[in-house]
N, C-alpha and C positions, 0 to 999 in steps of 0.2 A: 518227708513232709516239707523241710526245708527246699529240698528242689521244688518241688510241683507249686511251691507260694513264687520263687526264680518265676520256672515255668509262666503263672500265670500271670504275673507282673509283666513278662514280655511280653504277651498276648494282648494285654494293655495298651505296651508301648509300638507294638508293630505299625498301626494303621501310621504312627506318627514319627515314624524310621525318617524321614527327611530330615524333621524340625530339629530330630535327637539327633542324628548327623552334623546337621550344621552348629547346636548348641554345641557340640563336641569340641567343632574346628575353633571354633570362639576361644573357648579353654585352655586349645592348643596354646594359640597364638597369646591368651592371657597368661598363662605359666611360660610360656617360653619368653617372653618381655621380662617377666616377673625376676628367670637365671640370666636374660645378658645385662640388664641394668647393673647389677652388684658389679658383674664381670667387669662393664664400663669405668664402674666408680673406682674399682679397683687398679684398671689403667689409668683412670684420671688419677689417681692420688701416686701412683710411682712417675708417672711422668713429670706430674708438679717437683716430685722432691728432686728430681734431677734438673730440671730448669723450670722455671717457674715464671709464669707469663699470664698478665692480666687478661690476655684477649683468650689465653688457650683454659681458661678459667671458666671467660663467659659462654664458649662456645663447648663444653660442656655441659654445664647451666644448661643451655636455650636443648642440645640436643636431650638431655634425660628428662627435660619438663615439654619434650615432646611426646617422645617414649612413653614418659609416664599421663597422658595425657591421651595416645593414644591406647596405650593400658585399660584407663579407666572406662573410656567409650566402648569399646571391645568386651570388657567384665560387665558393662552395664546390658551390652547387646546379650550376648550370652546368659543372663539373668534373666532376659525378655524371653527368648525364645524358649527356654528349659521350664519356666514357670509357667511359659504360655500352655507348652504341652502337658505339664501335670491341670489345668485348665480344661486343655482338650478332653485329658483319658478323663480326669469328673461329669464333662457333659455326656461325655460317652454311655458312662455307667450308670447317671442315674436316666437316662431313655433309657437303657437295655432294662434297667430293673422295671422303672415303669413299662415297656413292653412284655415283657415277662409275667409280671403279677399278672396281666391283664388276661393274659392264656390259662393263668391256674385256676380249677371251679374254687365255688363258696366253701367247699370244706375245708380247702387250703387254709381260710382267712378265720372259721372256726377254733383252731390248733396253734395260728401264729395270731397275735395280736396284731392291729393295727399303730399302736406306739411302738414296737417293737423294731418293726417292719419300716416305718419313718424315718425312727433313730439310724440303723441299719442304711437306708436311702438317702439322709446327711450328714451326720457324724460319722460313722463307718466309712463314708464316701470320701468327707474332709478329707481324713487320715489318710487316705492311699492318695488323693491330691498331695497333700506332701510329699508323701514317700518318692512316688513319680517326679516332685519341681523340685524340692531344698534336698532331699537324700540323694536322690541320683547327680542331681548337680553337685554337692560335697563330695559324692565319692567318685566323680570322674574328675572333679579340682583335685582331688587328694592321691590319685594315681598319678595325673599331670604333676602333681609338684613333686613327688616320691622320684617318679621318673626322668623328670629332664634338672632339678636341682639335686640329687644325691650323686650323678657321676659329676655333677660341674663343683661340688663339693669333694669328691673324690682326686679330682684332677688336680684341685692345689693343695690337697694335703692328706694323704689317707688313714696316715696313723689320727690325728685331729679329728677327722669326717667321722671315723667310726667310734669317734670315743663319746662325739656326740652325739649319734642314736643308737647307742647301746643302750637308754633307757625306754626307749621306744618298746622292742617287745615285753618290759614291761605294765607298760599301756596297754597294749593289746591284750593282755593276761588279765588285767584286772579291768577291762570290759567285759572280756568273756564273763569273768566270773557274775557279774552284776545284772550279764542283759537277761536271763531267765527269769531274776525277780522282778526285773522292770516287763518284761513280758506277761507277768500273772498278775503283776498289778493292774498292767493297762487293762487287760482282762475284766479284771472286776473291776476298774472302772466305767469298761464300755457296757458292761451288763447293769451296773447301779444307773446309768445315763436309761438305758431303756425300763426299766421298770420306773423310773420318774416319767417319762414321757408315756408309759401306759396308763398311770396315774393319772396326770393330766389330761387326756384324749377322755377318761373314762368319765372322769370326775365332768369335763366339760359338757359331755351328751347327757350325762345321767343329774346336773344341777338342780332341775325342776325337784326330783324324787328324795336328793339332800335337802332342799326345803323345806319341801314336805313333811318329813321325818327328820327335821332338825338335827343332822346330823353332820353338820361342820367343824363341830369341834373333834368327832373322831376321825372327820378324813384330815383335819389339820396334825391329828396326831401322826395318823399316816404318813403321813407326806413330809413329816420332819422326822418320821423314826428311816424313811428311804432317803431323806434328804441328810440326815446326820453319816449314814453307811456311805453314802457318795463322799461326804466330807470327806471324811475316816479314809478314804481307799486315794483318793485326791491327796490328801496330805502324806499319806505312807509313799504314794507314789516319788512328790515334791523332795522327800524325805532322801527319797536312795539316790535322785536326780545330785540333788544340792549335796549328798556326801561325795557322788561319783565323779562329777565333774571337777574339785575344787584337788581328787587327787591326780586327776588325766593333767591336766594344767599345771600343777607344781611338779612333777614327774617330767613333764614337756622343758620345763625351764630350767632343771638341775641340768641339761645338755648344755645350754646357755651360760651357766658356771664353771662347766667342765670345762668348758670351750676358752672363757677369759683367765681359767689355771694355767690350763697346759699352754695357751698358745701365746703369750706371750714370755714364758719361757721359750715357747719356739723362735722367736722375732729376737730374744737377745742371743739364740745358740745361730740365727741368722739361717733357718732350714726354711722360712716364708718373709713373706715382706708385709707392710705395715697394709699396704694395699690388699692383700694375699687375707690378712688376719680381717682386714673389717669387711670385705669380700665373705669372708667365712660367717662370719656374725650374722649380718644380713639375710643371706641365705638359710640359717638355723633358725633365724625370726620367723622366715618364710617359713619354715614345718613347723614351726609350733602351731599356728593357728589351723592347719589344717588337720594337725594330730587331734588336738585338741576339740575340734572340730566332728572327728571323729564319735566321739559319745554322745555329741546331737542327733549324728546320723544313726546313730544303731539304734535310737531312742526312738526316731521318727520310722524306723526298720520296724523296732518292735509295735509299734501303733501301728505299723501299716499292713505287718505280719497280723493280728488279730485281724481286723478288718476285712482281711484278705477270705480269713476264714469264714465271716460273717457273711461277707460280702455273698463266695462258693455257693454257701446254705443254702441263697435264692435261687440261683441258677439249678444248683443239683436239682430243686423239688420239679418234677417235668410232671405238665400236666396231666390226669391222669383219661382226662374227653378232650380227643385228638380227635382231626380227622384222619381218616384210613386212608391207605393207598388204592389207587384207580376208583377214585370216586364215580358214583353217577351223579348225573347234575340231573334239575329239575328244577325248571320256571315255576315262580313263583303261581302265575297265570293259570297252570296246568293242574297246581292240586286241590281236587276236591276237598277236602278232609274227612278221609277214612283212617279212622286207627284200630289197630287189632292187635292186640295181646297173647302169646300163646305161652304161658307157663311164664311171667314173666317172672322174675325173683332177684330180689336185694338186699345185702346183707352190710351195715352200712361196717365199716372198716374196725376192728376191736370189739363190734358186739358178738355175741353168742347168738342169737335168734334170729332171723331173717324179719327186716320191715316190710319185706314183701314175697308174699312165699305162693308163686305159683298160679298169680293172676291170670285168669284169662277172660277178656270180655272184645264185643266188636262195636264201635260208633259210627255208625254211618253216615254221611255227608249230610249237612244242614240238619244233623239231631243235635237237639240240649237234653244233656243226660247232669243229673243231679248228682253227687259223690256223697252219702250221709254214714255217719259212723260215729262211735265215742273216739273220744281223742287217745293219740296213738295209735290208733287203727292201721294206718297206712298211707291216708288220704294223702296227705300232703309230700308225701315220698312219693307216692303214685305221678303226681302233675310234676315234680320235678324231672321223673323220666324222659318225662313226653318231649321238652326240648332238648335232654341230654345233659341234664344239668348235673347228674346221674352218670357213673359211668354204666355200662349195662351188656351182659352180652349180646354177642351175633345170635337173628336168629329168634328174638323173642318180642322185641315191637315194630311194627309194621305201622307205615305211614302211605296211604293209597298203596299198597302190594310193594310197597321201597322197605328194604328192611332199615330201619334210623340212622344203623351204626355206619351203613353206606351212603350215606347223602352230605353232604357237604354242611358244617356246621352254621355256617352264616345263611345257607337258604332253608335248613331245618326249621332256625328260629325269627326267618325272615316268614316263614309260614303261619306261625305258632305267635299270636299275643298272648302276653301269662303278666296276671298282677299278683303276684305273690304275697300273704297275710302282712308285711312289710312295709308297707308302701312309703319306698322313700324317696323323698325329694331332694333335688339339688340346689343348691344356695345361688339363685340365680330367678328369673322371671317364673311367672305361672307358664308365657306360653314359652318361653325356652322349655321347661320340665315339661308341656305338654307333647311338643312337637321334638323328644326329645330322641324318638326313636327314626326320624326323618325329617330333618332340620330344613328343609326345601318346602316343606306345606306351607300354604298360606295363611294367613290371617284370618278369612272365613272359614278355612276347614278346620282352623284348632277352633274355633268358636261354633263350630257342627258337632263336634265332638266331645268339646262342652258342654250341650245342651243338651247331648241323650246322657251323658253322666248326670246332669240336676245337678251343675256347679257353675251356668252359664251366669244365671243373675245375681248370685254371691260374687263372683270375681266382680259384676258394672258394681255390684256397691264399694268395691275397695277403692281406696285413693287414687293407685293408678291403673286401676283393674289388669288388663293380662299384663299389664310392665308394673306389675307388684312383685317385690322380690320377696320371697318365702322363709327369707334366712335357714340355717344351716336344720338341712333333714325337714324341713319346710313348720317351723317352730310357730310361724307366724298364724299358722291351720290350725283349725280344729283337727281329731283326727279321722273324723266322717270327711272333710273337706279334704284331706289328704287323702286318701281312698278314694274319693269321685276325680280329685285329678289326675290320681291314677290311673283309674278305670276308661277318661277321656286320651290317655297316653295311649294304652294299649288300642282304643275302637281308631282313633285314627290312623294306626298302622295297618286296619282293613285286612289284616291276616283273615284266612279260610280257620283258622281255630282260635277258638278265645277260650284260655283257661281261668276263672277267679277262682285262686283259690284262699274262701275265706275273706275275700275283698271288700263286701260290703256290712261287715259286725259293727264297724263304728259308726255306721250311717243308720237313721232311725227309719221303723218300720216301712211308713206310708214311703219315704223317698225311696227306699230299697224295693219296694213293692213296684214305683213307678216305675226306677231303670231296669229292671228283671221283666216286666210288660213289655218295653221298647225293644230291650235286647231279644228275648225270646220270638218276635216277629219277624226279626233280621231273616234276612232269607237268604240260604247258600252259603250260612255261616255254622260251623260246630261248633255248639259251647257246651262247656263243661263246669258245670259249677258244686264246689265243695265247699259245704256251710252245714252249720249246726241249727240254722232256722228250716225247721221242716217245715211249715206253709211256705216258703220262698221255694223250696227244692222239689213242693207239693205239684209246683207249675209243670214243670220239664213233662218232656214226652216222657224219659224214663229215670229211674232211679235205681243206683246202684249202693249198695250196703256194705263196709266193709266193718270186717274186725280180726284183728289178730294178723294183719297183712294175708287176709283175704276177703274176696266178694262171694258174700254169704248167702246174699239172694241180690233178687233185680228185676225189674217189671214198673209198672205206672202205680201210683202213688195209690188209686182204688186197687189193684190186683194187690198189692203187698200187704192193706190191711186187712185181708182178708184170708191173707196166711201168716199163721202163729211162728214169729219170730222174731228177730232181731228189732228189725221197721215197726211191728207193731208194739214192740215194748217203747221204746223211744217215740213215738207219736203219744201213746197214752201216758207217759209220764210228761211230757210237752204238754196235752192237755190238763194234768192234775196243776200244772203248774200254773198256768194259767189262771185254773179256778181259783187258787190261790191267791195271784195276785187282784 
């Protein structure tokens, strides 16, 4: 497991193999000033006791407040380019996630939440920004200083050098032992972070419905009984940080004591020199802070380690409606819309019973066929197929004699307008969401397609009419008005098939009545319309029945009442109700 998180981190780091090159050389160059400085001071201080000269003092001075001077700019540059790249790999990965979701169907988003999925796309993301800028930059500083300070420590004193990081693999032992629990805690800390931010997402879409049913003091309870668990795992976390760190650091500095024991009994048995000994000192200064250092880094390891995983989760889910190899293409221009069905069947994933078991029906070019049935039936499983929303085998829907699964997904649904019972808007203009499936129409054709929806003169009464912004899922609508601006999305994209399904329930009688007139005249278009209002569905040339994920019967809205079935039990209880009301 630990290799393949290696693995995938460098996967991260490849495209940006330069910048990590040259941060590298930086580092060089900054530890290596960091060993000849001491070495210097070392030879300044034996030289002075032997003769002693004001000029050779200051020229000294001026050369290590060079050194150290160009030190600093070189650690600063080095800082730039290493953090620049943990930078890089962030923008990297949150386009690759956002490219990604955007391949996976809606059952994906069914299964994962969308706070989930956010948290995951910034926080999760943050932390491996880390891991990439401060971790990798720490531990390529902490090789550089292991490596070119421990032999130039070695070289003036070796019994001294090793006595002072013999507490070192101590350190290392009691990280070990520490970073599992900081690993499970980051853990459930990253998991408390997303259930708050599901929370939030939820609580924000769903506000209107807490009003309503006055129910803010139980989501305030909620949200402090997630918000108190986030504390709780946040402070256990702080908890193991603040014990583990204060003993990496006193463990670091008992070398630092060892050091001014032993070695100044070495300067009076005369085995080093005064120069020799603060040379040494210096140098052990230098490893402390990168030892030390060290428990930041396994900490920002272990958050990037988590993340890492999190991160995988996205990528592993592949979407399940691809396109196929050796497509057939087919202009948009060319298709009629004919669809045919031969034993279609789908069974959606974890259930038992198939939502559609064995359909078969044919639509022929410029029909409007009505879809009626009790809820559940199928209906709405049925229109998801048609653009693939669905995965579906080879072999069972046919689009003009193309079998679906062979046609290239963007001209399937570049075919196929579908207003799905949803109709959601985007936080943005009327005619952005109108024009939003071909952003090149002009200004009279989204106000054409406006007009056969019956939302043309509601948008002139608004403020700014089509540059009215709908706010977030189009809050600002009725939700008949959300539905007609729907339904003006999909006719402007002039597809050969128009599916609503369920489209116009929130829009009242007479106006449903008018665009069902308009649309049903179109000429050389298939529509397909599934609704629970049998006089709307009474129009269509033909009407299809389903129940139980199948079509039960089908015929013209006269031929069906006139055979004992499904259709005529639901017509006559449509009319009891009526009398009713």
């Amino acid at each position: 497991m630990a290799t393949s998180r290696l693995r995938q981190l460098g996967k991260y780091l490849y495209p940006h193999w330069k910048q990590v090159l040259w941060g590298t050389g930086t580092l060089f160059v900054v530890n290596a000033l960091g060993v000849y400085i001491p070495l210097l001071i070392r030879d300044s201080i034996d030289d002075l006791r032997q003769a002693f000269s004001f000029d050779q003092v200051l020229l000294y001075v001026v050369l290590m407040l060079i050194l150290a001077t160009i030190m600093w700019i070189v650690r600063m540059i080095s800082r730039l380019i290493i953090f620049g790249v943990g930078r890089q790999v962030e923008f990297d990965l949150k386009q690759r996630i956002f490219e990604h979701l955007l391949t996976l169907e809606p059952a994906y988003f069914s299964t994962n939440t969308g706070g989930d999925l956010i948290n995951r796309a910034t926080s999760d993301v943050d932390n491996i920004r880390r891991l990439v800028g401060f971790a990798v930059l720490s531990l390529i500083n902490i090789i550089f200083a292991y490596a070119l300070t421990l032999p130039a420590m070695l070289s003036i004193h070796v019994p001294l050098s090793l006595l002072a990081i013999a507490v070192y693999p101590v350190i290392l032992f009691t990280v070990q032992i520490f970073s599992r629990h900081l690993q499970n805690q980051q853990f459930k800390v990253q998991e408390g972070l997303s259930e708050i931010s599901e929370l939030i997402q939820e609580d924000i879409g769903g506000m209107a419905l807490i009003k309503i049913y006055a129910q803010e003091a139980n989501e305030i309870r909620a949200f402090d009984q997630l918000n108190q668990e986030l504390l709780k795992a946040n402070l256990k976390l702080a908890k193991i940080r603040n014990f583990l760190f204060p003993i990496i650091e006193g463990l670091s500095y008992i070398s630092l004591l060892l050091l001014l024991t032993f070695g100044t009994q070495a300067i009076t048995e005369g085995t080093i020199s005064i120069g020799d000994f603060v040379a040494l000192i210096i140098l052990v200064e230098q490893l402390v802070f990168p030892t030390a250092l060290l428990g930041f880094t396994m900490t920002a390891y272990q958050r990037g380690e988590v993340s890492i995983d999190r991160i995988a989760a996205i990528f592993q889910a592949q979407p399940r409606v691809h396109d196929q190899y050796q497509l057939k293409s087919i202009s948009p221009s060319e298709i009629k819309g004919k669809l045919v069905a031969l034993n279609l069947s789908y069974t959606y994933p974890g259930a038992k019973k198939p939502a559609l078991n064995k359909v078969n029906m044919t639509i022929n070019p410029g029909e409007t066929v009505a879809i009626v049935g009790p809820i559940g039936c199928g209906k709405s499983t049925l229109a998801n197929t048609l653009p693939r929303l669905l995965e579906i085998a080879p072999g069972q829907l046919f689009l003009d004699d193309y079998d679906v699964t062979e046609l290239p997904l963007a001209q399937l649904r570049r075919a196929i307008a579908y207003v799905p019972q949803d109709s959601f808007l985007f936080n943005t203009s009327i005619e952005n969401n109108i024009r939003y499936g071909d952003h090149l129409k002009e200004r009279y054709e989204v106000e054409w397609a406006a007009k056969q929806s019956q939302i043309h003169q509601e948008i002139m009464n608004l403020p700014q009419k089509y540059d009215t912004l709908v706010g977030e899922r189009g809050i600002i609508l009725s939700g008949g008005q959300r539905q007609r601006t729907a339904l003006a999305r999909a006719l402007l994209m002039d597809a050969s098939i128009l599916i609503l399904d369920d489209a116009l329930s929130s829009v009242d009688n007479k106006t449903a009545t008018q665009i069902l007139n308009s649309l049903y005249k179109e000429q050389g278009k298939t529509i397909i319309f599934i609704s629970h209002h049998l006089p709307a569905a009474a129009q269509a040339d033909r009407i299809l029945v389903m129940d139980k994920g199948r079509i039960v019967q089908m015929g013209t809205h006269k031929t069906l009442l006139q055979q004992p079935g499904l259709y005529q039990s639901l017509w006559n209880q449509h009319q009891l109700e009526k009398m009713c009301n």
